[in-house]
DRENSEFI-79536 format. One record per residue (C-alpha): x, y, z; residue number from 1. Coordinates in nm, 4 decimals, m for minus. Layout:
<site><u>X</u><v>Y</v><w>Z</w><nr>NUM</nr></site>
...
END
This chain:
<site><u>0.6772</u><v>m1.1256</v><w>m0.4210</w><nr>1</nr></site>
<site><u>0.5411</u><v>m0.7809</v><w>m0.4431</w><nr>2</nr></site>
<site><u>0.4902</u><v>m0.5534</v><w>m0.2011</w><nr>3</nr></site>
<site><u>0.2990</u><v>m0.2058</v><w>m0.2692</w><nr>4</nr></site>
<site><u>0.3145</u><v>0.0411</v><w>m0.0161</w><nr>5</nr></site>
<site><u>m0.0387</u><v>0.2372</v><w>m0.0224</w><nr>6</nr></site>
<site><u>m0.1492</u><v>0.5767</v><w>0.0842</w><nr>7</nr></site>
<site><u>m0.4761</u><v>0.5939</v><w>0.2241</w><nr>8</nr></site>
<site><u>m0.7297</u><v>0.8133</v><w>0.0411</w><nr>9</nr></site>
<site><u>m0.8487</u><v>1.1393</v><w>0.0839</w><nr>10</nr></site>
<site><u>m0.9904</u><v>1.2200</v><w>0.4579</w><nr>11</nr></site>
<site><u>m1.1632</u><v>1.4744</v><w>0.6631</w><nr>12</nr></site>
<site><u>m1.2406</u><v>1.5128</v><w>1.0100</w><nr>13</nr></site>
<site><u>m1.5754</u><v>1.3571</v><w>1.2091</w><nr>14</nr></site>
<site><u>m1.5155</u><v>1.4489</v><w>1.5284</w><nr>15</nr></site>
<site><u>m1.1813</u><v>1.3455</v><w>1.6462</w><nr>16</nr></site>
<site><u>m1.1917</u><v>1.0941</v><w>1.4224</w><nr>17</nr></site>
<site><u>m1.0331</u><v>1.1078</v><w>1.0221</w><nr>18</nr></site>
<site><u>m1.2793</u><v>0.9359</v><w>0.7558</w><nr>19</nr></site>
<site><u>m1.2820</u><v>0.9078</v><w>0.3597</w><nr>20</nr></site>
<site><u>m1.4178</u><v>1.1380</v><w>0.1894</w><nr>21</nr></site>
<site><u>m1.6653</u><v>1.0217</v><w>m0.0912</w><nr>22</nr></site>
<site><u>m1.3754</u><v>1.1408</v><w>m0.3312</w><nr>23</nr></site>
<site><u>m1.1371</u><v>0.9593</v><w>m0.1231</w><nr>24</nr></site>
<site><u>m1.3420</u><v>0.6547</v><w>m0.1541</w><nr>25</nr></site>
<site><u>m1.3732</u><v>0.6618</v><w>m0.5325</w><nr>26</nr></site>
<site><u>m1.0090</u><v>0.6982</v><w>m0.5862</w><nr>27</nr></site>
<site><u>m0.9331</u><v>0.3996</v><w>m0.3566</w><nr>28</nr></site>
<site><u>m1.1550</u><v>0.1969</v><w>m0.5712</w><nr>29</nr></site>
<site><u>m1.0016</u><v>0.3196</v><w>m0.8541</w><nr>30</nr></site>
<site><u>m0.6586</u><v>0.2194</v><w>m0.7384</w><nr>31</nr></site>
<site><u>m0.7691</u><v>m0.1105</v><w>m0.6282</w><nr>32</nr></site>
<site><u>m0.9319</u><v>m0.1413</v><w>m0.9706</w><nr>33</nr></site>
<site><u>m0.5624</u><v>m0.0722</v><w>m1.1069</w><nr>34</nr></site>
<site><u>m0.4086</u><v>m0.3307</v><w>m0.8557</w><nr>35</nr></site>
<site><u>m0.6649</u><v>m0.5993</v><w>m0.8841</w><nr>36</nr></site>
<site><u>m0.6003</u><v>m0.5723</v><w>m1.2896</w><nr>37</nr></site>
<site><u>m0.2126</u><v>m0.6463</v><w>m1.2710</w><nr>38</nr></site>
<site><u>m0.2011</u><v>m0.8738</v><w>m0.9635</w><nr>39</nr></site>
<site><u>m0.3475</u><v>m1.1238</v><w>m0.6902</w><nr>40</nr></site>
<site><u>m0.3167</u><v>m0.9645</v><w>m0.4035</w><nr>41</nr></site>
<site><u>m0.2731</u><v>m1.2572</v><w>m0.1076</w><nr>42</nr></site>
<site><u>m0.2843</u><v>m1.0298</v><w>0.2216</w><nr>43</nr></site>
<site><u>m0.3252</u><v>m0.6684</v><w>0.3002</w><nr>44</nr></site>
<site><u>m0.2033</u><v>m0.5241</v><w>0.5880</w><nr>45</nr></site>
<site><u>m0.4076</u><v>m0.2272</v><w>0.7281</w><nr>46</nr></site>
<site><u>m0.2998</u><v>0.0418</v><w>0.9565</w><nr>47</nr></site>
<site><u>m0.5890</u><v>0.0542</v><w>1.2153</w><nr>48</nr></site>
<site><u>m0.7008</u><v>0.4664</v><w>1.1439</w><nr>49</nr></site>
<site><u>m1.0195</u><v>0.5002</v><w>0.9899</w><nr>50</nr></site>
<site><u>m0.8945</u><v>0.6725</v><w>0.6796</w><nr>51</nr></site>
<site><u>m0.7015</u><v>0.3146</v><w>0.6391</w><nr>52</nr></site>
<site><u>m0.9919</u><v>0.0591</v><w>0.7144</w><nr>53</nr></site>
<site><u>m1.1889</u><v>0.2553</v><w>0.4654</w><nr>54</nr></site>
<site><u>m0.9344</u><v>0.2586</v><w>0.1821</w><nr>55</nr></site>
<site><u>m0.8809</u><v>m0.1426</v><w>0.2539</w><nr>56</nr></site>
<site><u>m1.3007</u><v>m0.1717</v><w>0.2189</w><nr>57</nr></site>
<site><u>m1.3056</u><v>0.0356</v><w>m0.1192</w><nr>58</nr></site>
<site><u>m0.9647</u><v>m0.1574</v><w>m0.2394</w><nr>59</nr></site>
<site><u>m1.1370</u><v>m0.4727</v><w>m0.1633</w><nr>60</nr></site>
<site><u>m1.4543</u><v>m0.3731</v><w>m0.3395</w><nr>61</nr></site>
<site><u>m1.2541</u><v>m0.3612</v><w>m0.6619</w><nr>62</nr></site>
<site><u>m0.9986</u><v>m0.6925</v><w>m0.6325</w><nr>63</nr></site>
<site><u>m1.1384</u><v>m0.9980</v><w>m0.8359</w><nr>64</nr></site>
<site><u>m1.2060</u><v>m1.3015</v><w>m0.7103</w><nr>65</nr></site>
<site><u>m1.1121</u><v>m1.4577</v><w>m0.3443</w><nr>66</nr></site>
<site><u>m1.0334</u><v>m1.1618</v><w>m0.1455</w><nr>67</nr></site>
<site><u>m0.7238</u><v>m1.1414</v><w>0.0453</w><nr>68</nr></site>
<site><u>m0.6519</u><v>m1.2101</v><w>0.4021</w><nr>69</nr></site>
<site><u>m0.6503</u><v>m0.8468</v><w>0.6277</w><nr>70</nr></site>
<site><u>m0.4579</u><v>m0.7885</v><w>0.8887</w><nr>71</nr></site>
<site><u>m0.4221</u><v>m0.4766</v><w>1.1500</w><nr>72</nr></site>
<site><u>m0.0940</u><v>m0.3490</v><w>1.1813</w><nr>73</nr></site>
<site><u>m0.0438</u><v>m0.0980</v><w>1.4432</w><nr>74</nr></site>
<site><u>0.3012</u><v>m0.0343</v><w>1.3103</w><nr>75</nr></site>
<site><u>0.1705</u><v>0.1225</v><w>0.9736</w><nr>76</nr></site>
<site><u>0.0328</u><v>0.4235</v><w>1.1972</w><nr>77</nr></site>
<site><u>0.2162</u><v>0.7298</v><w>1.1481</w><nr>78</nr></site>
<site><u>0.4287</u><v>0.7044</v><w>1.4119</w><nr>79</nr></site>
<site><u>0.4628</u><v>0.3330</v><w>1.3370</w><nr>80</nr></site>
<site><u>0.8362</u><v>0.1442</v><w>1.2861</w><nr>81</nr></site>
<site><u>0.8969</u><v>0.0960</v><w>0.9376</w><nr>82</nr></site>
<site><u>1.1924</u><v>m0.1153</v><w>1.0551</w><nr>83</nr></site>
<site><u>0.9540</u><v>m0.3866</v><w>1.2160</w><nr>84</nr></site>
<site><u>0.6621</u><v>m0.3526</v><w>0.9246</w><nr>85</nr></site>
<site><u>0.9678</u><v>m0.4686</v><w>0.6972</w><nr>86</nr></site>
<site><u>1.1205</u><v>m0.7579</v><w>0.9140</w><nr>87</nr></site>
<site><u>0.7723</u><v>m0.8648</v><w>0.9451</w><nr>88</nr></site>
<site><u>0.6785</u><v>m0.8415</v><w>0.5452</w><nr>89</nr></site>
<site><u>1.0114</u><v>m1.0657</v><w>0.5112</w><nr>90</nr></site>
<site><u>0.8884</u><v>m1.3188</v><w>0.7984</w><nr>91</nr></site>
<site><u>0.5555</u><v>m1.3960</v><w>0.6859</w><nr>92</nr></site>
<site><u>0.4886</u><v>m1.3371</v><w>0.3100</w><nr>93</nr></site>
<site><u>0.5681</u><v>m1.6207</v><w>0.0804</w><nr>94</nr></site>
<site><u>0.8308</u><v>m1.5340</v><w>m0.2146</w><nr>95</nr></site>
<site><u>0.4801</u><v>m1.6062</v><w>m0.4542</w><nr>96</nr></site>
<site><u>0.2544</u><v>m1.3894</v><w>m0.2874</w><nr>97</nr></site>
<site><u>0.1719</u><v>m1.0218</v><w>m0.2774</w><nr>98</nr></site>
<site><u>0.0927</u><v>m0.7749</v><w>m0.0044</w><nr>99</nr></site>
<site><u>m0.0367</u><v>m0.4498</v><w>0.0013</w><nr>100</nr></site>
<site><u>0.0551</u><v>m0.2136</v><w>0.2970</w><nr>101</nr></site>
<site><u>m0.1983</u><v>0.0793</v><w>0.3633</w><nr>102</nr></site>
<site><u>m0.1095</u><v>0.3683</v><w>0.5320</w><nr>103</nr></site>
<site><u>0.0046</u><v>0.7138</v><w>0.5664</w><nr>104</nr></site>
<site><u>0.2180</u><v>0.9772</v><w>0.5318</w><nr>105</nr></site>
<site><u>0.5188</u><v>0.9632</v><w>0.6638</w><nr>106</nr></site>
<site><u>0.5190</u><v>0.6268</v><w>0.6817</w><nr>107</nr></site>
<site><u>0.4778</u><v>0.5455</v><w>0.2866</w><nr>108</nr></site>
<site><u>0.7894</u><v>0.7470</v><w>0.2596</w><nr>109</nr></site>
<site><u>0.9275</u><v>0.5949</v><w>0.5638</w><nr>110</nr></site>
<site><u>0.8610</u><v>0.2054</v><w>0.4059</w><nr>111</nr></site>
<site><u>0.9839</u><v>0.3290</v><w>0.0298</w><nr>112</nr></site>
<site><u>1.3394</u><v>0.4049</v><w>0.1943</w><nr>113</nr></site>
<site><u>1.3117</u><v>0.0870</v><w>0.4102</w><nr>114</nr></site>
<site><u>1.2378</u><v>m0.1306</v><w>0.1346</w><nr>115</nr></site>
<site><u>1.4630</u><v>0.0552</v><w>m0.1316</w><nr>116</nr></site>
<site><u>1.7030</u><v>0.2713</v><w>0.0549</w><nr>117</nr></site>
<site><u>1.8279</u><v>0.4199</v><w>m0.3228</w><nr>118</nr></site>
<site><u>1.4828</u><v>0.5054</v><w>m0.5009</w><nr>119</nr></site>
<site><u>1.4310</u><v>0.8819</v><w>m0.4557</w><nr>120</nr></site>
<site><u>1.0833</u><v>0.8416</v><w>m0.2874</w><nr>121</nr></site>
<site><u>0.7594</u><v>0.9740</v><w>m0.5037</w><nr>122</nr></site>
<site><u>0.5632</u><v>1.1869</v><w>m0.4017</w><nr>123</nr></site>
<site><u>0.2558</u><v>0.9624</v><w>m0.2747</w><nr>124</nr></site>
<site><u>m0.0915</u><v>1.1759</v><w>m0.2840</w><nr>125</nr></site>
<site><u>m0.4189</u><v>0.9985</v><w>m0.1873</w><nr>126</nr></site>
<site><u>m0.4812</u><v>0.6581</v><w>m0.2763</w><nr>127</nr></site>
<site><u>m0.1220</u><v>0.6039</v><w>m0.4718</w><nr>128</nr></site>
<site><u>0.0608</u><v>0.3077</v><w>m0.4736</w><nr>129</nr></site>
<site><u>0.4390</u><v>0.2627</v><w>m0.5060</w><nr>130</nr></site>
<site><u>0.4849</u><v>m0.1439</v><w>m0.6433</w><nr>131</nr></site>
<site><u>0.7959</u><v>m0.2385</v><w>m0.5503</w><nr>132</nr></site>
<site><u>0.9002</u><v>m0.6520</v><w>m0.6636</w><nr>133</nr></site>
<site><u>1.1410</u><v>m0.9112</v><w>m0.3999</w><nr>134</nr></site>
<site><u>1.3710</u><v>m1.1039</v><w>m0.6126</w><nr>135</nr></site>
<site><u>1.5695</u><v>m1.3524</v><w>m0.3673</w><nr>136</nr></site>
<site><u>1.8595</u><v>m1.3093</v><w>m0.5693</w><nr>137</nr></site>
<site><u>1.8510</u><v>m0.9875</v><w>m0.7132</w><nr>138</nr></site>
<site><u>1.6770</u><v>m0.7883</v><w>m0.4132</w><nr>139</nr></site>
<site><u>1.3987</u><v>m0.5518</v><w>m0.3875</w><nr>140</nr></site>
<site><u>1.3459</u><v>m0.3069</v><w>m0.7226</w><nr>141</nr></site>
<site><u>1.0555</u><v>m0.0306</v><w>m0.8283</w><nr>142</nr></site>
<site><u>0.7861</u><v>m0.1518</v><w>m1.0931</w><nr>143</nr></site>
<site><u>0.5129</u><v>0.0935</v><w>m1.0537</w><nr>144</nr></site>
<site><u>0.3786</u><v>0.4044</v><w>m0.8618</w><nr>145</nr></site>
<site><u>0.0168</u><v>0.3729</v><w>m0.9607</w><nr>146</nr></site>
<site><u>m0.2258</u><v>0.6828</v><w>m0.8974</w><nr>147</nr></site>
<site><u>m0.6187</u><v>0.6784</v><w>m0.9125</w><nr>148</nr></site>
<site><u>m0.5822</u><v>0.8566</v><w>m1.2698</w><nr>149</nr></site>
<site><u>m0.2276</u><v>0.7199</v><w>m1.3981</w><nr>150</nr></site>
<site><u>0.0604</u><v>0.5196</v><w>m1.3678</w><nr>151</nr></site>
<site><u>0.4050</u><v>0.4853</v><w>m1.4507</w><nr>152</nr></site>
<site><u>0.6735</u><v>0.1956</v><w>m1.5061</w><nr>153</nr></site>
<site><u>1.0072</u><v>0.2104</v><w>m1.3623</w><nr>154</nr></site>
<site><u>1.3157</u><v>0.0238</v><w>m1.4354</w><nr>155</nr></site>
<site><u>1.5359</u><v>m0.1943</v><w>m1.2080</w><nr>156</nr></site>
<site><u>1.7217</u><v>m0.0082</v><w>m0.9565</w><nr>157</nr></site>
END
């Protein structure tokens, strides 16, 4: 299984309300371009801000084929339980599949020590993607952190 833990893109304010940008748009795209390219993505769970709904639209713009069950999950807010988000990745994603998480800062950093307590966490800017991979036996590692212009390979921790 892998799980990438997304940052939603770049956002401004309409009204009380924080939306995409067109730039924030375009780099979500390109990210899910990125994503769609080196996996299947089965499910994405969605934070339910704006900013978040709009970076799952412009992801799924980009993903080949059959697109991927979404889900709300008010616990990738900011303020969210990164605790529960994890126990609930464990419960309900199959060891084959992969999910992508969207949300925001502090959360992304929250889920990246969740998920690997001993990875110094990256510094996520709009529309990055940390991909980490679930081996039952040999626990959760870092693959990727994917940006909208590059992306780098990690080993094993």
């Amino acid at each position: 299984m892998h799980i990438i833990i997304m940052r939603h893109g770049e956002a401004t304010y309409k009204g009380a309300d924080r939306v995409l940008t067109l730039n924030g748009y375009q780099e979500s795209q390109m990210t899910g371009l990125k994503l769609g390219a080196l996996f299947t993505i089965n499910k994405i769970l969605v934070s339910p801000k704006t900013r978040a709904k709009e970076t799952c639209q412009a992801v799924l713009d980009k993903l080949p084929g059959l697109k991927p069950q979404v889900e709300i999950l008010n616990d990738l807010t900011p303020s969210g339980d990164p605790r529960l988000v994890y126990d609930y990745v464990m419960a309900v994603i199959k060891p084959q599949e992969n999910v992508l998480l969207i949300t925001h800062i502090p959360m992304v950093d929250r889920l990246t020590a969740e998920f690997c307590p001993d990875f110094p966490c990256p510094r996520f800017s709009t529309s990055s993607a940390l991909v980490l991979e679930n081996n039952e036996s040999l626990g959760v590692s870092v693959k990727k952190f994917i940006t909208p212009s590059q992306e780098s390979n990690f080993c094993t921790i």
